[in-house]
N, C-alpha and C positions, 0 to 999 in steps of 0.2 A: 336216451343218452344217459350217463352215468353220474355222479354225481357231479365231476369235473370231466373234459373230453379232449383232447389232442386231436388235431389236424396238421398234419404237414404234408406241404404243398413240396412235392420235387420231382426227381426224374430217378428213372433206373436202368437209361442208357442215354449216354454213357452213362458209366457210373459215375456217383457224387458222394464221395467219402464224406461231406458234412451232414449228407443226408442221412446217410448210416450210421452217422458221429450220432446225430437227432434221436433216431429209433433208438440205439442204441442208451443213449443218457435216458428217455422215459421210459424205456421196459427196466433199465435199473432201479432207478425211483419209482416203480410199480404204476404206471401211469397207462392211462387206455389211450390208444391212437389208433388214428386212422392214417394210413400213407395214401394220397393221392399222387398220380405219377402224371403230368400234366403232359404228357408225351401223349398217351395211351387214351386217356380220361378225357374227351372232349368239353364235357362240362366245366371238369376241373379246370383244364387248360384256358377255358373262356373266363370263368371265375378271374384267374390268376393276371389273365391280362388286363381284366376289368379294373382290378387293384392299383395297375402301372408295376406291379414288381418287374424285376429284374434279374435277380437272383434267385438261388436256391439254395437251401429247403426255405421256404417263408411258411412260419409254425402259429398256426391259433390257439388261444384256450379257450373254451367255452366252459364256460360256467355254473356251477348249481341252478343258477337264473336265466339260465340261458343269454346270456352277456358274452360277447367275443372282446377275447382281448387281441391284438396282433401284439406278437412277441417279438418276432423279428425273424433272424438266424440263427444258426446254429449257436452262435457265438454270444447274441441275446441269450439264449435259452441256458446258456451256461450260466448266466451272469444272473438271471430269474431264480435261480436254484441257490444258488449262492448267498441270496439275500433272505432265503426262507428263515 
């Protein structure tokens, strides 16, 4: 993993424009992600449910320390950047 790591947890069908909102905002901010599609991704899908989410995208940060933070959503994730 890299030194900081992205994960977002969402779907690619249907589509989910905050998901894309998501990718979109950390390939700006030059940020490494992983998109899990909890549709597709069995694992990931189990993961996601194990959480109780509900929504989509639900975005990690993982950390130089390997420390998870849960960011939230899309809308989280704006508001993370915002405060850098």
């Amino acid at each position: 993993m890299a030194e900081e790591d992205w994960i977002i947890y969402g779907r690619l069908d249907p589509p989910c424009p905050y998901c894309d909102a998501a990718k979109a905002l950390l390939k700006i901010k030059g940020k490494n992600f992983t998109f899990v599609d909890i549709k597709s991704d069995l694992d990931g899908q189990a993961f996601f449910q194990r959480q109780g989410w509900k929504t989509v995208p639900q975005i990690e940060l993982w950390d130089s320390n390997n420390n998870i933070h849960h960011i939230g959503g899309y809308t989280q994730l704006k508001e993370y950047f915002n405060g850098e």
